[in-house]
Backbone atoms as SQL, in Angstrom:
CREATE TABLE atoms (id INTEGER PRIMARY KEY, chain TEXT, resi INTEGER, resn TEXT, atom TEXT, x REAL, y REAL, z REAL);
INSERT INTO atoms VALUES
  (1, 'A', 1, 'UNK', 'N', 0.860, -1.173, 0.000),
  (2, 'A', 1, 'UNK', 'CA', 0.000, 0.000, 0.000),
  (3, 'A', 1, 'UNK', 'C', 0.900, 1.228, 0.000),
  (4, 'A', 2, 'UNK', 'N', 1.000, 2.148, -1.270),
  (5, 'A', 2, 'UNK', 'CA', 1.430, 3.316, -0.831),
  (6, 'A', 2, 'UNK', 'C', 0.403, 4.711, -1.403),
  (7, 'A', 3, 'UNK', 'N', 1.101, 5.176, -0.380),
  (8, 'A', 3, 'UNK', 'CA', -0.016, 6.211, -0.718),
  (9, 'A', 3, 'UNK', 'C', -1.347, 6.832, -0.151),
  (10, 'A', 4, 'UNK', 'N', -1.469, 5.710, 0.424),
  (11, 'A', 4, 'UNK', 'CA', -3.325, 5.360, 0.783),
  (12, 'A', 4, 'UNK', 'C', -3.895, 4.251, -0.091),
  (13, 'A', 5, 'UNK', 'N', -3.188, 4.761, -1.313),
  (14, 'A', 5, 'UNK', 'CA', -3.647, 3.394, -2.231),
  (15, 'A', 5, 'UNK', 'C', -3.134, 2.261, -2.376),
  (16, 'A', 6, 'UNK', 'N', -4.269, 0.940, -2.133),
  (17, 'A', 6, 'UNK', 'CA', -3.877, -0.340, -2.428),
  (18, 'A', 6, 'UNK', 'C', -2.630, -0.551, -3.723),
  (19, 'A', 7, 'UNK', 'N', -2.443, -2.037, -3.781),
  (20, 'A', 7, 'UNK', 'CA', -0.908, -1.811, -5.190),
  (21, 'A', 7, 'UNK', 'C', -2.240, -2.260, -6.353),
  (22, 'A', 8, 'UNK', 'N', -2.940, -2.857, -6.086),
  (23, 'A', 8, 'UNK', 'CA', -3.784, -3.355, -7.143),
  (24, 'A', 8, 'UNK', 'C', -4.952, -2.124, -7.580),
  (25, 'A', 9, 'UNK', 'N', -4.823, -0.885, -7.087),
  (26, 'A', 9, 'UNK', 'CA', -5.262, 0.001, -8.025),
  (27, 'A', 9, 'UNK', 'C', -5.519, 0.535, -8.927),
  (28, 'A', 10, 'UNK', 'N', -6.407, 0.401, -10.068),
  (29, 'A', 10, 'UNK', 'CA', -6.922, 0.064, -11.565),
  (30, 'A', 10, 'UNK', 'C', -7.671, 1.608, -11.847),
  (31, 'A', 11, 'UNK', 'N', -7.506, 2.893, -11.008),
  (32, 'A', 11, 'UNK', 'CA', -7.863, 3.826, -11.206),
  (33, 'A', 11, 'UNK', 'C', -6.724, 4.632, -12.714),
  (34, 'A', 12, 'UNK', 'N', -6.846, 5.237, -13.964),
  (35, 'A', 12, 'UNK', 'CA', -6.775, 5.749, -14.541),
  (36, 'A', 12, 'UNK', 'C', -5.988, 7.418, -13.641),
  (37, 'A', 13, 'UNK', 'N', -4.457, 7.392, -14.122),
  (38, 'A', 13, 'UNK', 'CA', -4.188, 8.471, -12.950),
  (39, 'A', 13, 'UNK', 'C', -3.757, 9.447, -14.192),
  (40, 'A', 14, 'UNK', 'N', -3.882, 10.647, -14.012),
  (41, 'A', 14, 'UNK', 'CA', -3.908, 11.911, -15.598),
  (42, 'A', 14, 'UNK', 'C', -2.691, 12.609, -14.703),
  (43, 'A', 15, 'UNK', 'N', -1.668, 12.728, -15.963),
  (44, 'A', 15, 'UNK', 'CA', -0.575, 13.802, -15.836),
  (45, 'A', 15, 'UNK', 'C', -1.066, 14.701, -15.661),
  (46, 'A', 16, 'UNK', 'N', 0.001, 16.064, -15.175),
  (47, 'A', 16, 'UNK', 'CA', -0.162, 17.696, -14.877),
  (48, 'A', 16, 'UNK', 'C', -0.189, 17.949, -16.424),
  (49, 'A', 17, 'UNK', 'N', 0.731, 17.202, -17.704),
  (50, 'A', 17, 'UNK', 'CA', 0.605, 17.754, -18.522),
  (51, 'A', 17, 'UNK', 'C', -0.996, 17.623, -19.462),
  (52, 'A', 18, 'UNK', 'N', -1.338, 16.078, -19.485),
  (53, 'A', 18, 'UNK', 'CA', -2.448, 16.371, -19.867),
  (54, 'A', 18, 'UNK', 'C', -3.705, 17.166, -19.350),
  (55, 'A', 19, 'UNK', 'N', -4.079, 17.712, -18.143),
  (56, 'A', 19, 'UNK', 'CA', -4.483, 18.294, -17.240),
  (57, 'A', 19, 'UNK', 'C', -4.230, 20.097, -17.921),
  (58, 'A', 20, 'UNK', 'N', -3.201, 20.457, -18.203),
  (59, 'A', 20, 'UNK', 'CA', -2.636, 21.701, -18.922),
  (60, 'A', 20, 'UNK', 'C', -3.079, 21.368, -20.252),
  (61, 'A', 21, 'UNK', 'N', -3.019, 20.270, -20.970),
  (62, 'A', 21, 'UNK', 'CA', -3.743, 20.379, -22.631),
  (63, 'A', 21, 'UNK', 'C', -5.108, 20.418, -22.165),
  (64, 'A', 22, 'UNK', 'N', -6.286, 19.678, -21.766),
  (65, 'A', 22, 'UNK', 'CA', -7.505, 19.877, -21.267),
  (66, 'A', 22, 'UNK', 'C', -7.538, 21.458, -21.190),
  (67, 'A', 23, 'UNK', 'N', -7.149, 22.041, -20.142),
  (68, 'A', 23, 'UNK', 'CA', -7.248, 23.310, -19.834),
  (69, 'A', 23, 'UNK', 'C', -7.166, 24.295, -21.144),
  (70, 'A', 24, 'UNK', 'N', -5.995, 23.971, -21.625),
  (71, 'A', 24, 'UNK', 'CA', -6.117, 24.645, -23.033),
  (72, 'A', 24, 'UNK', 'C', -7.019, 24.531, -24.085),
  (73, 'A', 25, 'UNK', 'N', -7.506, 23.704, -24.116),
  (74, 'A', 25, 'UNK', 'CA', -8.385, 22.948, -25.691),
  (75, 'A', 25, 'UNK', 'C', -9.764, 24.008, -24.860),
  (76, 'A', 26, 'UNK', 'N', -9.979, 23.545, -23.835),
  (77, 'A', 26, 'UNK', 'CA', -11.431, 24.496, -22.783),
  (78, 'A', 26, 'UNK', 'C', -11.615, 25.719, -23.757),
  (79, 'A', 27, 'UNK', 'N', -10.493, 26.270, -23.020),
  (80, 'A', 27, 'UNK', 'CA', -10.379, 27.897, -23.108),
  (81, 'A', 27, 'UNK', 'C', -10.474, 28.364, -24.798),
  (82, 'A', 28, 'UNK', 'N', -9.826, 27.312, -25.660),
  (83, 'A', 28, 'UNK', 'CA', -9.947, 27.736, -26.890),
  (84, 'A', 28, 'UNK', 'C', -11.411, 27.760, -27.530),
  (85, 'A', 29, 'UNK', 'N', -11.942, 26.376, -26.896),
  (86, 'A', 29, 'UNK', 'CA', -13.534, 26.359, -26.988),
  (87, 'A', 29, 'UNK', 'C', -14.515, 27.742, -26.505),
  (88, 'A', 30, 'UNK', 'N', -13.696, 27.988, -25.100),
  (89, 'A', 30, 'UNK', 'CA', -14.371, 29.009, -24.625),
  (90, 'A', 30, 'UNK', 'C', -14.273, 30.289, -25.747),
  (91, 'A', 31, 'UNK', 'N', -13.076, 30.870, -25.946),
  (92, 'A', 31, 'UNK', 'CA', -12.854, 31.766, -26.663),
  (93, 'A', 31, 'UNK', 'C', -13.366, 31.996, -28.264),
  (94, 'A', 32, 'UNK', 'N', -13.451, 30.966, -28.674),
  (95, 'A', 32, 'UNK', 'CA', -14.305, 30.302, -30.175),
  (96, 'A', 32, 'UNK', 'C', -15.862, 31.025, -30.078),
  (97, 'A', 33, 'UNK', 'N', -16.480, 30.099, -28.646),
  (98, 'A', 33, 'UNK', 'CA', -17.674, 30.313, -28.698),
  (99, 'A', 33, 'UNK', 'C', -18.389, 31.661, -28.598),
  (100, 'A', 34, 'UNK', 'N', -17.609, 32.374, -27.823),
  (101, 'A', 34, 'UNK', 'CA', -17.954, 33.531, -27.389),
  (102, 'A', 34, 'UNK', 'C', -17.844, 34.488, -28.895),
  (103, 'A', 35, 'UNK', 'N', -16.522, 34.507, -29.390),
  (104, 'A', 35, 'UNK', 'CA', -16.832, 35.147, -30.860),
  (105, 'A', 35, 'UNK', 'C', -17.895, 34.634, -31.782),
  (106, 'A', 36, 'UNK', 'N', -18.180, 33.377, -31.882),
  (107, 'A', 36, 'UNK', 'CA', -19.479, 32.550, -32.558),
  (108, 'A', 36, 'UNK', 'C', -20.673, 33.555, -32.087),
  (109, 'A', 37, 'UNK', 'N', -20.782, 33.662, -30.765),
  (110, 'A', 37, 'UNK', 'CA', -21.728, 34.212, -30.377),
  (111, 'A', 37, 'UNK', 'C', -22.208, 35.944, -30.495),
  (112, 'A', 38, 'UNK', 'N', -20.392, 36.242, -30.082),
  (113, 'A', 38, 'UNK', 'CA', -20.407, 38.162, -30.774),
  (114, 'A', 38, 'UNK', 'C', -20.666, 38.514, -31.821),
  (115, 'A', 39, 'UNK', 'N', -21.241, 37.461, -32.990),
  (116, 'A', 39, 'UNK', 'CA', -21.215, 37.886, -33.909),
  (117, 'A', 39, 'UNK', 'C', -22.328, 37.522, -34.352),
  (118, 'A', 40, 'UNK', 'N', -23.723, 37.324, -33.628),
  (119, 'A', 40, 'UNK', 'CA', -25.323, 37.329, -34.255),
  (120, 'A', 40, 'UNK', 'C', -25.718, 38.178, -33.663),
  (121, 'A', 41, 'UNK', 'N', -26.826, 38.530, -34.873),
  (122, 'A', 41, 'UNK', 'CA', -27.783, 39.361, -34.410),
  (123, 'A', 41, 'UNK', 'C', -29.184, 38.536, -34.212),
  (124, 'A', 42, 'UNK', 'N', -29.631, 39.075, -32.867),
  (125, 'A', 42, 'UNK', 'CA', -30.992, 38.756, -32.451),
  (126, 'A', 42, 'UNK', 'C', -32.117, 39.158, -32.891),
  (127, 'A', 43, 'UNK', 'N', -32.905, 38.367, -33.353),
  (128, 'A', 43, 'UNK', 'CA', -34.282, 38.895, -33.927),
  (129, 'A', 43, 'UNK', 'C', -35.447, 38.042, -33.207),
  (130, 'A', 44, 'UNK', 'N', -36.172, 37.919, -33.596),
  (131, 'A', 44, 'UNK', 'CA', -37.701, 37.424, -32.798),
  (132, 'A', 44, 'UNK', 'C', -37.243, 36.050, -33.602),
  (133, 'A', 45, 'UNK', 'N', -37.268, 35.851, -34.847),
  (134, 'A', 45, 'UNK', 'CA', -36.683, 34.679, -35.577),
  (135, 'A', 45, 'UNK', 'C', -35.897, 33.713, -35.017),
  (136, 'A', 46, 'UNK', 'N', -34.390, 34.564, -35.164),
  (137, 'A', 46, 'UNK', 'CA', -33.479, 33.745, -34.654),
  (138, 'A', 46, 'UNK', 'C', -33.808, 33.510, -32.745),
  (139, 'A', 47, 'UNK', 'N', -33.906, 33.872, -32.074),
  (140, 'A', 47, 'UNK', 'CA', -34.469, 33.783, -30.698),
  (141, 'A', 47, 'UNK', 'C', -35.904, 32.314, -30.369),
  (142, 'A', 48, 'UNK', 'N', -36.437, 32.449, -31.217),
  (143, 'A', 48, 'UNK', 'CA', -37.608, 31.872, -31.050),
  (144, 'A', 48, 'UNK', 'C', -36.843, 30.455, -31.363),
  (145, 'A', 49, 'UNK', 'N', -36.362, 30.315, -32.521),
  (146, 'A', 49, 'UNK', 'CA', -35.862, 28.821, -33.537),
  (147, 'A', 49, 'UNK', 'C', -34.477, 28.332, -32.467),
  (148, 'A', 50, 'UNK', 'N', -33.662, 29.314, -31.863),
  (149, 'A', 50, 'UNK', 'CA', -32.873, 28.780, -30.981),
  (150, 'A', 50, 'UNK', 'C', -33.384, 28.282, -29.560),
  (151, 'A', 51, 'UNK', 'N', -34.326, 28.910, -29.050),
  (152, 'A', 51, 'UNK', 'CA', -35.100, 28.290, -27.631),
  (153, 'A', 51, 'UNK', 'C', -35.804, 27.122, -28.059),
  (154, 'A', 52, 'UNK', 'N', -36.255, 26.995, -29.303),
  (155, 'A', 52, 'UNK', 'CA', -37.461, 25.471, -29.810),
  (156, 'A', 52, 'UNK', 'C', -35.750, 24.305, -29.710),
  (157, 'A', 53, 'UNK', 'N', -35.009, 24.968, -30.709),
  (158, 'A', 53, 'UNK', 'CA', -33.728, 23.587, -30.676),
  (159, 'A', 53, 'UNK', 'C', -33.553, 23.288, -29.189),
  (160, 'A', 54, 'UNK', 'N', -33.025, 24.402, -28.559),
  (161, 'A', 54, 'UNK', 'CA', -32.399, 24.106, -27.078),
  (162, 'A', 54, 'UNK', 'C', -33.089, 23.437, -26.051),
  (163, 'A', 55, 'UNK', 'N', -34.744, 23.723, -26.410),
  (164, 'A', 55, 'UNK', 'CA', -35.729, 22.463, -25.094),
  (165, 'A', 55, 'UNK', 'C', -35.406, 21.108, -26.344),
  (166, 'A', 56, 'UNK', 'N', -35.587, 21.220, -27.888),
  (167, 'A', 56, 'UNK', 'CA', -35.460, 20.160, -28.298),
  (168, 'A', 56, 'UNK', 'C', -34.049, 19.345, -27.654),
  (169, 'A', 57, 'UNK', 'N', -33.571, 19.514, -27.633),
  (170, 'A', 57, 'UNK', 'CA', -32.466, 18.728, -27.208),
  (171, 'A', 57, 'UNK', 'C', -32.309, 18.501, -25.210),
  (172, 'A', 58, 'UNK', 'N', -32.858, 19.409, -25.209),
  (173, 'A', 58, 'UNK', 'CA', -33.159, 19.034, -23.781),
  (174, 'A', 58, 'UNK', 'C', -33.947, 17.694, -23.038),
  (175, 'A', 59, 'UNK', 'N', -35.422, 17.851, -24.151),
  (176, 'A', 59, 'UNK', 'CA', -35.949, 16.755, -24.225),
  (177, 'A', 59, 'UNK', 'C', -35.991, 15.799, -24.487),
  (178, 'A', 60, 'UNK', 'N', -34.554, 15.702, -25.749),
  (179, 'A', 60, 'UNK', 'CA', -33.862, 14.437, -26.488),
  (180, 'A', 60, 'UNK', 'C', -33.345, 13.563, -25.181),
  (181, 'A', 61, 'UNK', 'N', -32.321, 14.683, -24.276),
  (182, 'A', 61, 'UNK', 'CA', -31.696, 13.685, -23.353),
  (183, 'A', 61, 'UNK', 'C', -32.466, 12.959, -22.124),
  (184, 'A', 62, 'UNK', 'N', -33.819, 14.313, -22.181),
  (185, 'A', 62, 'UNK', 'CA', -34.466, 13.614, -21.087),
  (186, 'A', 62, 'UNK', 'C', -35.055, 12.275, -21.061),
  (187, 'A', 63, 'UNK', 'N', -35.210, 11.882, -22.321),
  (188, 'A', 63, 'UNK', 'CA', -35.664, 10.776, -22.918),
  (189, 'A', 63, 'UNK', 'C', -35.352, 9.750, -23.989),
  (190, 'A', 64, 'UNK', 'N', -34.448, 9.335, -23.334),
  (191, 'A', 64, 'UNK', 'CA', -33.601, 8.387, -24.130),
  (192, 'A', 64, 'UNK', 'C', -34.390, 6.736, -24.513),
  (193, 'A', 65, 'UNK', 'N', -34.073, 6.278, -25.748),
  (194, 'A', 65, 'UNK', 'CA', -34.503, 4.829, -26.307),
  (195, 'A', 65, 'UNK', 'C', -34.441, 3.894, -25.812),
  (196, 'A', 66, 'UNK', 'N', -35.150, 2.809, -25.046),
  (197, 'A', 66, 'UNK', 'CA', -34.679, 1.845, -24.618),
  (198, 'A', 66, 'UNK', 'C', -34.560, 0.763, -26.054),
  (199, 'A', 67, 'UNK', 'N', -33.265, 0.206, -26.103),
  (200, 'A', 67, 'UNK', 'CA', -32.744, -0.351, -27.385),
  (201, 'A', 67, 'UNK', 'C', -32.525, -2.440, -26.988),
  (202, 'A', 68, 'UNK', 'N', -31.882, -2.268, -25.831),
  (203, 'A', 68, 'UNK', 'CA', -32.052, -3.413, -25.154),
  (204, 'A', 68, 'UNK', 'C', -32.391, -3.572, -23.526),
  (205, 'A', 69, 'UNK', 'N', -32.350, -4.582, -23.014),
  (206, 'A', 69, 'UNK', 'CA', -32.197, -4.564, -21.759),
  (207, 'A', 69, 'UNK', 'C', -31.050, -3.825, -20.880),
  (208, 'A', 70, 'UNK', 'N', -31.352, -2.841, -20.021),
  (209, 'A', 70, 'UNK', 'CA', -30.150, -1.836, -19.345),
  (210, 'A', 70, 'UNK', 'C', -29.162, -0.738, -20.058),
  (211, 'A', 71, 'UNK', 'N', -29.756, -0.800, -21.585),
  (212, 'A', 71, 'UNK', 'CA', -29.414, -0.428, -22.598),
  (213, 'A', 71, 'UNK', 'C', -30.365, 1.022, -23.432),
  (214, 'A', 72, 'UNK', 'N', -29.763, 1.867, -23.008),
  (215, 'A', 72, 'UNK', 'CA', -30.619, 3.169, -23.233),
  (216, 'A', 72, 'UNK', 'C', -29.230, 4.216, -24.514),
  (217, 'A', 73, 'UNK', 'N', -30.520, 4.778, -26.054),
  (218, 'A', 73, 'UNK', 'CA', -29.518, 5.321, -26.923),
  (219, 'A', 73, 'UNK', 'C', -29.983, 6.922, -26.655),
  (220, 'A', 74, 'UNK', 'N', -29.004, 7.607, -26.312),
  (221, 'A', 74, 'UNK', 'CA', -29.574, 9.512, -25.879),
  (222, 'A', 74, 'UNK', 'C', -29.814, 9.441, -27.464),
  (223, 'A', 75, 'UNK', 'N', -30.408, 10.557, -27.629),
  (224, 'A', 75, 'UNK', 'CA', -31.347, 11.344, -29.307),
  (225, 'A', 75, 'UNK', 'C', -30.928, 12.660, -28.994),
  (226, 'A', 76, 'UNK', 'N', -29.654, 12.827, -28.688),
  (227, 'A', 76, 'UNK', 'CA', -29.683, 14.991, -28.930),
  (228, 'A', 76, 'UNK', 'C', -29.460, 14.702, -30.140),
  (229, 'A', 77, 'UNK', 'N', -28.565, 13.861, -31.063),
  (230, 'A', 77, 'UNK', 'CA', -27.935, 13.957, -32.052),
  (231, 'A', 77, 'UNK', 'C', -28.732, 14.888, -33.276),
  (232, 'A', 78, 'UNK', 'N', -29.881, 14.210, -33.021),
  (233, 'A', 78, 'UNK', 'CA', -30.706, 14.843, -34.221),
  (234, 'A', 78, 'UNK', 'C', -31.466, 16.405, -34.116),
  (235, 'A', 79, 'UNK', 'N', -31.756, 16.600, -32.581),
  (236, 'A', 79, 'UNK', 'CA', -32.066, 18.480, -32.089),
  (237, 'A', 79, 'UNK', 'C', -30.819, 19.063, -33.117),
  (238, 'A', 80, 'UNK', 'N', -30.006, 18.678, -32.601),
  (239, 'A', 80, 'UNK', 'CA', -28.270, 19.438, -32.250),
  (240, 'A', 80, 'UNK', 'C', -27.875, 19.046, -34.305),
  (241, 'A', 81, 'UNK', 'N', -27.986, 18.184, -34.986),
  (242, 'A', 81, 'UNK', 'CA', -28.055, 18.141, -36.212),
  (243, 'A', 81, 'UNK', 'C', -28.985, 19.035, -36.992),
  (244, 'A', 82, 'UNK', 'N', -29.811, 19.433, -36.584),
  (245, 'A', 82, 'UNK', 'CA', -31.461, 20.184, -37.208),
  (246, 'A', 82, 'UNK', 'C', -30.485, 21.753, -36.946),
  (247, 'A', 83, 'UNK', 'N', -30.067, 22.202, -35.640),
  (248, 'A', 83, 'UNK', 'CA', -29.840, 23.014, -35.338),
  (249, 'A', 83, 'UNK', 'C', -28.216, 23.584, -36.381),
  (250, 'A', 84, 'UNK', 'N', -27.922, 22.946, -36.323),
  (251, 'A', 84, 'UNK', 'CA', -26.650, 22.769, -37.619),
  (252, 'A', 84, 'UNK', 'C', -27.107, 23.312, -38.575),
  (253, 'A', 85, 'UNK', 'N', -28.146, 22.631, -39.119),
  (254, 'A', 85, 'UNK', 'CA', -28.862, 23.273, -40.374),
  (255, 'A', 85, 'UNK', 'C', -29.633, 24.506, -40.054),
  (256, 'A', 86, 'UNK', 'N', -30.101, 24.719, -39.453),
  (257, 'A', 86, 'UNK', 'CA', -30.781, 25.648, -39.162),
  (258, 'A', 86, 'UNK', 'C', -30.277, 27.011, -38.881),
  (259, 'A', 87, 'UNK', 'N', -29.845, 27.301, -37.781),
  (260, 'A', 87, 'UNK', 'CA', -29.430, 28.451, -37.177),
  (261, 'A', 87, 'UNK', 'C', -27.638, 28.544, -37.857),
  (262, 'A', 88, 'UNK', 'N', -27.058, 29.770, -37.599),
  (263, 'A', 88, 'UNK', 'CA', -25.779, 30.192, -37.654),
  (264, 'A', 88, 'UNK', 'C', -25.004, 29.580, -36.085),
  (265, 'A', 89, 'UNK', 'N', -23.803, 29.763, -36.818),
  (266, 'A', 89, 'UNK', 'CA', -22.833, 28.749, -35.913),
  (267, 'A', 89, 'UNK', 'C', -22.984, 29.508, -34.466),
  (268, 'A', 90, 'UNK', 'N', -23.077, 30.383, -33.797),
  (269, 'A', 90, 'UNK', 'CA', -23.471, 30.984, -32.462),
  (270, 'A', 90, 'UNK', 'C', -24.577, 30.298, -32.100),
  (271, 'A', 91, 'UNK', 'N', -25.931, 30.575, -32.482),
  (272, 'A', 91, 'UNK', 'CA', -26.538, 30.300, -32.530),
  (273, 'A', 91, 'UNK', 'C', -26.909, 28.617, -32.152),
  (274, 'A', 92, 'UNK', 'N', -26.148, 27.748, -32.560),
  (275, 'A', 92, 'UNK', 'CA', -25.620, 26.325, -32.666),
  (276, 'A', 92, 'UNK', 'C', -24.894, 25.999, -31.039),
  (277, 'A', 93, 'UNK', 'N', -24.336, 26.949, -30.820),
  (278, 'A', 93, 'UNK', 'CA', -23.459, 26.968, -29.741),
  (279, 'A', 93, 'UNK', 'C', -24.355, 27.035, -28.818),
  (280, 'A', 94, 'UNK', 'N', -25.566, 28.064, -28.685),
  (281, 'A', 94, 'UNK', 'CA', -26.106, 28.445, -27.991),
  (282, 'A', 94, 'UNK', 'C', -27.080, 27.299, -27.208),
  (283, 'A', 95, 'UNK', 'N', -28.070, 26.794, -28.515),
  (284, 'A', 95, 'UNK', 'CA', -28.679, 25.689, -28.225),
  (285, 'A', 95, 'UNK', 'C', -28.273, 24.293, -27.848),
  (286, 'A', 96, 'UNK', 'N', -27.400, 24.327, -28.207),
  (287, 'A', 96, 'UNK', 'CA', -26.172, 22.710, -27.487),
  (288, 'A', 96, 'UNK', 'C', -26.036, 23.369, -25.998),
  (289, 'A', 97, 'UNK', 'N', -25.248, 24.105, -25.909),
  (290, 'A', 97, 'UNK', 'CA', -24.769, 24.116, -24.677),
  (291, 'A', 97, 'UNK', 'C', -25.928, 24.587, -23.360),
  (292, 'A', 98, 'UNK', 'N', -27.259, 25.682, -24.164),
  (293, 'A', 98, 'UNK', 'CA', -28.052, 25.935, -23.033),
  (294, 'A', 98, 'UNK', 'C', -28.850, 24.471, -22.813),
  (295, 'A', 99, 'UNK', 'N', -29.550, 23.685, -23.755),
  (296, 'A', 99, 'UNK', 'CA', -30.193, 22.353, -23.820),
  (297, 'A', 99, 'UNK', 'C', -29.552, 21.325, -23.690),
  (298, 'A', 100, 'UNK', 'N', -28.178, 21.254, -23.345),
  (299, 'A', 100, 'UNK', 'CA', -27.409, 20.174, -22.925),
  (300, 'A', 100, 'UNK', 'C', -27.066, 20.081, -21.131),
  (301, 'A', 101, 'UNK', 'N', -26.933, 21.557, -21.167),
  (302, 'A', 101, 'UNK', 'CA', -26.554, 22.116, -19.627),
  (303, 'A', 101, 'UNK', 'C', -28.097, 22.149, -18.534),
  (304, 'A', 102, 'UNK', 'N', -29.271, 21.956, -19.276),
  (305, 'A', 102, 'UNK', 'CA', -30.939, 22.044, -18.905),
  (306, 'A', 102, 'UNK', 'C', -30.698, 20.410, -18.332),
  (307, 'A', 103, 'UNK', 'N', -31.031, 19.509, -19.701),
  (308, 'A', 103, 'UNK', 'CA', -30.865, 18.310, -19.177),
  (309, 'A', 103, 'UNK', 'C', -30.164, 17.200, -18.325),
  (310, 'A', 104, 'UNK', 'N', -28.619, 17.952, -18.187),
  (311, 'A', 104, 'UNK', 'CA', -27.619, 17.316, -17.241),
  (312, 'A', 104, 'UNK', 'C', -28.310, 18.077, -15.657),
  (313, 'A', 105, 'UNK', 'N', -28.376, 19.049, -15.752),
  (314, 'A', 105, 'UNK', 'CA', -28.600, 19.420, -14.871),
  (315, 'A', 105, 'UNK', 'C', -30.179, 18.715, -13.804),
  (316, 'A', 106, 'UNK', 'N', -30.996, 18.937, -14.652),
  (317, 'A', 106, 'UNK', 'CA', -32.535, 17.639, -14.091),
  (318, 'A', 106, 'UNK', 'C', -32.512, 16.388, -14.260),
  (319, 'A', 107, 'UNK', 'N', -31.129, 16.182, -14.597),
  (320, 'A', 107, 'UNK', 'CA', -31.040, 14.403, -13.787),
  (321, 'A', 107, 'UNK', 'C', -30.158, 14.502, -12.949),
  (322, 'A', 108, 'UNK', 'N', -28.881, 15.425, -12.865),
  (323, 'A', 108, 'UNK', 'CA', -28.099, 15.703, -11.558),
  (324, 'A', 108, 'UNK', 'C', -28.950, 15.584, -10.442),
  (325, 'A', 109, 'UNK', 'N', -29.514, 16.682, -10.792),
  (326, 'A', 109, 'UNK', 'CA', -30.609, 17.341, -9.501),
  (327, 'A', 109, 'UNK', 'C', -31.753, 16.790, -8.872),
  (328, 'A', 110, 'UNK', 'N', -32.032, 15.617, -10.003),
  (329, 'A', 110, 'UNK', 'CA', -33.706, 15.083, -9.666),
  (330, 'A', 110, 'UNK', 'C', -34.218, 15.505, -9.820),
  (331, 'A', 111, 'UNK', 'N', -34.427, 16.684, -11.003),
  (332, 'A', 111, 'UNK', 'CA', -35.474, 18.150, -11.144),
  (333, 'A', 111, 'UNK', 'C', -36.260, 17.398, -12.067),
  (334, 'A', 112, 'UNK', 'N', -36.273, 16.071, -12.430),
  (335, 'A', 112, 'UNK', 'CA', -37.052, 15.296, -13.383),
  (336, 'A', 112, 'UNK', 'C', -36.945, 13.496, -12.949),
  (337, 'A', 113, 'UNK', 'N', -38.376, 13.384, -12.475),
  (338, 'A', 113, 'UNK', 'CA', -38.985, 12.049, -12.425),
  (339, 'A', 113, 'UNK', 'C', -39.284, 10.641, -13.927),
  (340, 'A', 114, 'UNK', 'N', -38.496, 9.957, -14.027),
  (341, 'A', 114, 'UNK', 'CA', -38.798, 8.894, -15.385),
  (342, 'A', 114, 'UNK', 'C', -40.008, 8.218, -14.499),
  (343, 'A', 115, 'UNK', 'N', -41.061, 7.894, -15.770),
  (344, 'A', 115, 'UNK', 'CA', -41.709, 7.182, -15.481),
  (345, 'A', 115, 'UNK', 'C', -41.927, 6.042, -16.332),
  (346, 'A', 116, 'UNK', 'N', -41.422, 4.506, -15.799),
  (347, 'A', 116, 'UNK', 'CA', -41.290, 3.461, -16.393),
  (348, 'A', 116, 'UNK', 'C', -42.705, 2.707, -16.864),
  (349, 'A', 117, 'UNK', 'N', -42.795, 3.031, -18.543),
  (350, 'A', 117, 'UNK', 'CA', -44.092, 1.930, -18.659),
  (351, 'A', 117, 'UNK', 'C', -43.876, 0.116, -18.252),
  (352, 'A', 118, 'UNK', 'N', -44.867, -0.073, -17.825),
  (353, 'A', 118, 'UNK', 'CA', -45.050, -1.448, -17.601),
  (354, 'A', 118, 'UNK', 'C', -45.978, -2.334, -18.421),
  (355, 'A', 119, 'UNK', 'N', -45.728, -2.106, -19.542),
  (356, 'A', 119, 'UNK', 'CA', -46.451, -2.753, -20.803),
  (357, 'A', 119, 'UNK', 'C', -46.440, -4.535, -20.529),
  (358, 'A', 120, 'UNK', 'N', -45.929, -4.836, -20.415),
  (359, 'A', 120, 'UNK', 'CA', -46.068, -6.251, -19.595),
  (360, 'A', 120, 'UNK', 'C', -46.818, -6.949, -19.005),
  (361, 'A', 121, 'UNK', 'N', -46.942, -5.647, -17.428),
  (362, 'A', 121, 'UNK', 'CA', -47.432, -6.234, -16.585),
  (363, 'A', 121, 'UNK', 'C', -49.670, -6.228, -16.632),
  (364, 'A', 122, 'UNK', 'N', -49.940, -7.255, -15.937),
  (365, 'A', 122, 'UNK', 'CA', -51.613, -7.466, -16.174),
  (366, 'A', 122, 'UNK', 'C', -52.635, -6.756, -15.514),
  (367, 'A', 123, 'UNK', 'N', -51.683, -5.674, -14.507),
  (368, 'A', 123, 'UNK', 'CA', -52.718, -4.940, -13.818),
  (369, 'A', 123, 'UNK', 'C', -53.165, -5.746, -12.429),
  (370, 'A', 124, 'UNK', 'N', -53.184, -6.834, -12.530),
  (371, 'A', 124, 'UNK', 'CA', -53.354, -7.564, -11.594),
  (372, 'A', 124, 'UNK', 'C', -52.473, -7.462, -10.116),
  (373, 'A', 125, 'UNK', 'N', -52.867, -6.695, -9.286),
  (374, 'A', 125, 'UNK', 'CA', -52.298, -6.255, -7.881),
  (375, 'A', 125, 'UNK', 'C', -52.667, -6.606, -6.422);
């Protein structure tokens, strides 16, 4: 044991340097987005079509496919694809990150209840 940690420790341990690339790639994202964003103009249009993408995708994650058993496929792909086509690249930014940051956040939080159909079962109680 060193450390605190057992020797058979199978935890994934991240350099300072990769830790400093992370940090960097962030900030470039950060800095990207923000010009993406300095550079639309707001109209009733663009405003309206970016809040419909951003619950769309909100609602994508809230409700994911059951595909197999324990086996669930998320659907932003296609909000967040529509929105591609749709809106200008700010705009794009906007609705990913406000409707991505909605839905992580109400399953963090529990700010949203699943309710499991029981198509199966006979009613019988």
């Amino acid at each position: 044991m060193r450390g605190g940690l057992p020797e058979n420790d199978t935890r994934i341990k991240a350099s300072p340097v990769l830790w400093v690339m992370i940090g960097m790639v962030v900030a470039g994202g950060a800095v990207w987005s923000a010009y993406l964003v300095s550079q639309l103009e707001l109209d009733v249009e663009f405003v309206a079509s970016t809040s419909l993408l951003a619950a769309l995708v909100m609602v994508a994650g809230l409700f994911p496919i059951p595909v197999a058993p324990r086996v669930k496929a998320g659907m932003t792909t296609a909000p967040l694809f529509a929105a591609a086509l749709v809106l200008p690249p700010g705009g794009v930014v906007i609705a990913a990150v406000v409707g991505g940051l909605t839905y992580q956040a109400a399953l963090r939080f529990r700010l949203f209840t699943r309710y499991e159909s029981n198509l199966n079962s006979s009613g019988d109680t």
